[in-house]
C-alpha positions as CSV (number, residue, x, y, z in Angstrom):
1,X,-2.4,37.1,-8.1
2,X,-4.8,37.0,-5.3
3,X,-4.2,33.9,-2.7
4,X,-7.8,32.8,-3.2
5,X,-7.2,32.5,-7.2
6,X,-5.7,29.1,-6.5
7,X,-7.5,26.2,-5.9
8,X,-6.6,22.6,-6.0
9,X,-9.3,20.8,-8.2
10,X,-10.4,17.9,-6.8
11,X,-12.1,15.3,-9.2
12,X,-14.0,12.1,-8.0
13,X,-11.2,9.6,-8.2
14,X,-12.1,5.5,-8.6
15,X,-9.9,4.0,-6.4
16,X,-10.2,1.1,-8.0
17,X,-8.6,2.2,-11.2
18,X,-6.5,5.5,-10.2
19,X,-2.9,5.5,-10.9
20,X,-0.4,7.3,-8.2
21,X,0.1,10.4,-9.6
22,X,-4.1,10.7,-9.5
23,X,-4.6,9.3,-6.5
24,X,-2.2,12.0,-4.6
25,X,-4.3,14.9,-5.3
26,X,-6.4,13.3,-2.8
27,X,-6.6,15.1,0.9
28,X,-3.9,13.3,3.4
29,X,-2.3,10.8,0.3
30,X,0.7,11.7,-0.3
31,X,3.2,9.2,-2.4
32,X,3.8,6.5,0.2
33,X,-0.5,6.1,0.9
34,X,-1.0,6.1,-2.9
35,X,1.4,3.1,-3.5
36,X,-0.2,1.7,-0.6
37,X,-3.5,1.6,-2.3
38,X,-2.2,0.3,-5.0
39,X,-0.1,-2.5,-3.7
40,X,-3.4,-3.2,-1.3
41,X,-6.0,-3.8,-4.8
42,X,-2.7,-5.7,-6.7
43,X,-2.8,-7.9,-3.4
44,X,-6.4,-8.1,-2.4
45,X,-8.1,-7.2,-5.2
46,X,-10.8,-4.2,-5.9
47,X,-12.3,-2.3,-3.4
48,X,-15.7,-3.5,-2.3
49,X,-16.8,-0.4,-0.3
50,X,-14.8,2.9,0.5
51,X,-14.9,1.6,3.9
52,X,-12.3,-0.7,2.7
53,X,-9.5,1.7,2.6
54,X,-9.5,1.7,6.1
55,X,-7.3,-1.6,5.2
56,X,-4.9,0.3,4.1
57,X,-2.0,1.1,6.0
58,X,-2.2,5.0,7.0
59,X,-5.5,5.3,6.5
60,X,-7.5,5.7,9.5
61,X,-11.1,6.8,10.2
62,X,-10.4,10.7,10.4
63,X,-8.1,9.8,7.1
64,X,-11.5,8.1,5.6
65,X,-14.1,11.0,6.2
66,X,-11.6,13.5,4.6
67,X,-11.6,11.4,1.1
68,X,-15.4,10.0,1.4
69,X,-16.6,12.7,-0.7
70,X,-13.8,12.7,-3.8
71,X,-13.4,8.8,-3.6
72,X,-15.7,6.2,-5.5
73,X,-15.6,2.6,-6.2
């Protein structure tokens, strides 16, 4: 099998509504972040902007511009 042949797809995930096990496919969220959104929307409720996960504990600006483009809201 040629190394290229894999690839990782990628959906557009709602954070809003993802469950872990969806939400770590996402670039830098491993287990630990995931939960983290979670706990963050049980506490705070839904995200209002994907800005918002910035909130979230691990999730920093580099972290941000890495999932803008397979996150929604």
């Amino acid at each position: 099998m040629r190394e290229g042949s894999i690839k990782k797809k990628i959906e557009i995930i709602n954070v809003n509504t993802a469950k872990k096990d969806e939400l770590i496919f996402l670039p830098n969220v491993g287990p630990v972040t995931a939960e983290r959104i979670i706990r963050f929307r049980e506490d705070f409720g839904v995200f209002k902007s994907i800005d918002d996960l910035t909130r979230v504990k691990g999730i920093g600006p580099k972290t941000l511009d890495k999932l803008r483009k397979y996150v929604t809201i």
